[in-house]
C-alpha positions in Angstrom: 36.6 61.0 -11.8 35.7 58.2 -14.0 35.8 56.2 -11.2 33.4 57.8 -9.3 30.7 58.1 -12.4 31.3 54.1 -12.2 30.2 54.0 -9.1 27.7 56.6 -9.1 26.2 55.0 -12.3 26.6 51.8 -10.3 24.8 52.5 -7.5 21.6 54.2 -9.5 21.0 51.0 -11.1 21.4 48.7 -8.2 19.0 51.6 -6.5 16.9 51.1 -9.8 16.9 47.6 -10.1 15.6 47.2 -6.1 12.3 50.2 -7.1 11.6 47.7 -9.9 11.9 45.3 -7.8 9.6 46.3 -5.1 6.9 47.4 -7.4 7.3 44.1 -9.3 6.3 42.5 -6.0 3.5 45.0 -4.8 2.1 44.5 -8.7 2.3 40.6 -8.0 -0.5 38.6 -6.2 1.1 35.3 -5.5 -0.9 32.0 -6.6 -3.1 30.2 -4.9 -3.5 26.6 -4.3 -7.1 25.1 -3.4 -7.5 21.5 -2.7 -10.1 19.7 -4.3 -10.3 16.2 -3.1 -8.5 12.6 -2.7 -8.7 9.6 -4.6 -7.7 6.5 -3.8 -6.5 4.9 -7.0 -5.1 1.7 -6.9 -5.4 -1.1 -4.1 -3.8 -4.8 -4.3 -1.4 -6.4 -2.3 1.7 -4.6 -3.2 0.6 -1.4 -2.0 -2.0 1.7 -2.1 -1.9 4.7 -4.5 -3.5 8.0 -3.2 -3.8 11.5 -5.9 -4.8 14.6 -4.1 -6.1 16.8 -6.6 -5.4 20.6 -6.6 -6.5 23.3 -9.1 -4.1 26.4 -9.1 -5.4 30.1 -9.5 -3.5 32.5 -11.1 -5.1 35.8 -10.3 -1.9 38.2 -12.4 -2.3 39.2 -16.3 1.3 37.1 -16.6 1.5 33.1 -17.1 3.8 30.8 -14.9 4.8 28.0 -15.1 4.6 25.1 -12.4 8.5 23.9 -11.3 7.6 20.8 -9.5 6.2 19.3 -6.3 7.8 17.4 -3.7 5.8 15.5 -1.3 5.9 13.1 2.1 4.3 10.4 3.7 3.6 9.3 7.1 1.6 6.4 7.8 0.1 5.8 11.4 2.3 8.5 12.5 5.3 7.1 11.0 7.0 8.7 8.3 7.4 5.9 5.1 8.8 7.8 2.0 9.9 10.8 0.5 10.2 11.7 -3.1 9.5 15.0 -5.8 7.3 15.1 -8.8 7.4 16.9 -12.1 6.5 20.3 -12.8 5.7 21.4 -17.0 2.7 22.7 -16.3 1.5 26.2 -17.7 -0.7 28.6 -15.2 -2.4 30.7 -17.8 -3.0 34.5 -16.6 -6.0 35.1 -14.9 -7.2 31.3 -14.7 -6.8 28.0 -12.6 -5.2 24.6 -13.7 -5.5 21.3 -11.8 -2.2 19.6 -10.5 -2.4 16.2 -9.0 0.5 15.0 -6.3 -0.1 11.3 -7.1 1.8 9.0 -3.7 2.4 5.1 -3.5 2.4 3.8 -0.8 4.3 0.4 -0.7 3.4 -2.3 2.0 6.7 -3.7 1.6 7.9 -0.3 3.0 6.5 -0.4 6.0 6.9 -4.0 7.8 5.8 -3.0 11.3 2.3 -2.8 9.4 2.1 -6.7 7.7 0.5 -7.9 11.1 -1.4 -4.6 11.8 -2.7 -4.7 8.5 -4.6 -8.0 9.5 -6.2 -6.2 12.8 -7.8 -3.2 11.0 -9.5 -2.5 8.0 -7.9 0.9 7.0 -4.8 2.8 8.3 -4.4 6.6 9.1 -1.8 8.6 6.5 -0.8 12.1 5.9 0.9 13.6 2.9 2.2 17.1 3.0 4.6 18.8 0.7 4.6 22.1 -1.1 4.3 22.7 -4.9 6.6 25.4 -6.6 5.6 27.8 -9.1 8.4 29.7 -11.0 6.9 34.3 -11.1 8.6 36.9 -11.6 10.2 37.3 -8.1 11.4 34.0 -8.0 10.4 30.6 -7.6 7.3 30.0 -4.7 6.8 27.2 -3.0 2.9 26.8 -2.1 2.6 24.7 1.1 -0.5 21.9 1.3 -1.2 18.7 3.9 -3.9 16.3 4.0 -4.6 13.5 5.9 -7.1 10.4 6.0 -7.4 6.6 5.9 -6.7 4.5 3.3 -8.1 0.8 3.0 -5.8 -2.1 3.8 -5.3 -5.4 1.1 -6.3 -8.1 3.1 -5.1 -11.9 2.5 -7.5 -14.3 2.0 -9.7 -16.0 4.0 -8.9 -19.7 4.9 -11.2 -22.3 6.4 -10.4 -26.0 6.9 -14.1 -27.6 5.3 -13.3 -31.1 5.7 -10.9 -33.6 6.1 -10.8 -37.3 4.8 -8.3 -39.8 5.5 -7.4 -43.3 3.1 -4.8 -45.8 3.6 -2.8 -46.0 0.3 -0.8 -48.7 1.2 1.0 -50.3 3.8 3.3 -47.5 5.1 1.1 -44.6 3.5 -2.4 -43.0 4.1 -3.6 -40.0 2.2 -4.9 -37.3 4.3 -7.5 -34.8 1.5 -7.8 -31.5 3.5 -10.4 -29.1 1.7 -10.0 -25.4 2.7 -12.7 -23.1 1.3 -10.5 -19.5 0.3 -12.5 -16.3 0.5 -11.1 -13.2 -1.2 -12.4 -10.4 1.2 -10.7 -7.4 -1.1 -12.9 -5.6 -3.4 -9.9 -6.1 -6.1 -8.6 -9.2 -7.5 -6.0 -11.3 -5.8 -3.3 -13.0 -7.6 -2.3 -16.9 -6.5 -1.0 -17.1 -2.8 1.2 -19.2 -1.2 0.2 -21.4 2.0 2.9 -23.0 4.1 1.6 -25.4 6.8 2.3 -28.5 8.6 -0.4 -31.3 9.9 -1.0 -32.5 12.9 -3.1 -35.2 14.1 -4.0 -35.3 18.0 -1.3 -32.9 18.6 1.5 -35.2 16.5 2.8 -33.6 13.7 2.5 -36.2 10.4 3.5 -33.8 7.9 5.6 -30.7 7.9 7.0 -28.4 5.3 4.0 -28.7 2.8 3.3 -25.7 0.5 0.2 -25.2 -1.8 -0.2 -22.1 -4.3 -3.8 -21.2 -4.1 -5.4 -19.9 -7.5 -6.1 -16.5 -8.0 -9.4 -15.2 -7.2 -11.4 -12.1 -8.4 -13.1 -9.5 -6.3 -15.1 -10.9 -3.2 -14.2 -14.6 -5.2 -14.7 -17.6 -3.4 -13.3 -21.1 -3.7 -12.7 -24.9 -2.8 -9.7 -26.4 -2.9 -8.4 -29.9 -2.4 -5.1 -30.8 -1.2 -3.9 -34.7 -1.3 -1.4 -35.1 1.3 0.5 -38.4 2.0 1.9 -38.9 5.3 3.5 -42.0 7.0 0.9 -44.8 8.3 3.4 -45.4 11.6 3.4 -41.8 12.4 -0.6 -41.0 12.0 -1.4 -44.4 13.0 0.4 -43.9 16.2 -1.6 -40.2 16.6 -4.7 -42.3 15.5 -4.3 -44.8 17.9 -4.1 -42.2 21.0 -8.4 -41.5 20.2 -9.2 -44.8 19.0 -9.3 -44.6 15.6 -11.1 -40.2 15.6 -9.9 -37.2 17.2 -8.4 -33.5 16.6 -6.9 -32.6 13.2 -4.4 -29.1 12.6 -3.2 -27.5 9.8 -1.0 -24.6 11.1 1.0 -22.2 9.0 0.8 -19.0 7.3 -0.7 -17.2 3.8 1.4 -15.1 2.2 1.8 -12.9 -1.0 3.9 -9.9 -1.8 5.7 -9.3 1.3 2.3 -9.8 3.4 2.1 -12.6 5.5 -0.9 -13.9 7.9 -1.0 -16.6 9.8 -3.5 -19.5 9.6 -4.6 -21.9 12.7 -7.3 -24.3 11.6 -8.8 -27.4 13.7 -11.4 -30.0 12.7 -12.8 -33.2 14.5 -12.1 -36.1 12.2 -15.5 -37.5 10.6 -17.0 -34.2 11.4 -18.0 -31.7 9.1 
């Protein structure tokens, strides 16, 4: 007989405990998540941040409290990262509070994109995700997506302005290549790094040279100078092919954090 009562008593609370249950959910109207807009927050050559903003409504007479978020990035149809956010915040009873999913998006992550980036001025993304709120039924998870275009870092700008040769001494000239660097980013640009070799009529004089351009500020432009010594039998001999004029290359590549662009200038000697 005990026994039984056990389980009679056992079953009117589990019968009990499923009533308060049910009206715990048909007294519960589940929050509600409204996008407000996207910000783009940070641009430089490392990478893009993007916040969507999101205000929560709480239309119950109970608070809750927001768990976390978890989010995901695509970018030209390509999914990039992954990763979760913090939760902490309160959702009062019967009001709203805003909640920002904040996403960076690294360049370095996504290589196919170094050359792209160079074709196009902006690239497509979408972030979905969902962001969990802990109620008394259990923890909800509110699904959002956005998509749009963010802008792309470019590299600068390189132009070959003029060239000047000098004969330095009997088995040296000086070749003094001025480039004019354009920054065409509405951010600052930190120093960047152009490899490059010379070539005069088609004979290469000078190979392996590096310069560290200076940083430049936002739509910053400026002239640089770069002294380059070469061998007089090697250049003389390219020289000679034009008597004395002819074709002048630089050809190499810009790069700075992880981005990389390459740069193919040409100049007639004596010309400007």
């Amino acid at each position: 007989m005990p026994r039984l009562a056990a389980l009679l008593v056992s079953s009117f609370l589990m019968a009990g405990c499923a009533s308060l249950q049910h009206l715990a959910e048909g007294a519960f109207d589940k929050p509600r998540l409204h996008f407000v807009e996207a910000k783009v927050t940070a641009v430089d050559l490392e990478g893009t941040t993007v916040a969507l903003h999101f205000t929560l409504e709480n239309p119950n007479d109970l608070s809750f409290r927001v768990a976390g978020a978890t989010w995901r990035l695509e970018v030209e149809a390509a999914e990039v990262a992954e990763g979760a956010l913090p939760g902490g915040v309160t959702l009062p009873s019967r009001a709203t509070a805003p909640f920002v999913v904040s996403v960076r998006l690294r360049w370095a992550d996504v290589a196919r994109l170094a050359g792209q980036a160079q074709r196009q001025a902006q690239v497509a993304y979408l972030i979905d995700g969902a962001i969990r709120v802990e109620t008394p039924i259990g923890e909800l998870a509110l699904p959002y997506r956005h998509e749009g275009h963010l802008p792309v870092p470019r590299l600068p700008d390189v132009r070959l302005a003029r060239a000047s040769v000098d004969v330095i001494s009997l088995t040296d000239l000086e070749l003094d290549l001025t480039l004019d660097v354009e920054n065409p980013n509405g951010f600052p640009l930190p120093g960047t790094l152009v490899r490059f070799e010379v070539l005069l009529n088609g004979v290469t004089v000078a190979s392996g040279k590096e310069a560290r351009l200076e940083p430049l500020g936002a739509g910053g432009e400026a002239r640089v100078t770069l002294p380059i010594r070469v061998s007089l039998l090697g250049a003389g001999r390219a020289l000679t092919t034009s008597q004395g004029g002819g074709e002048l290359r630089l050809r190499g590549s810009v790069r700075a954090a992880g981005l990389e662009t390459p740069v193919d200038l040409r100049m007639e000697l004596g010309k400007r």
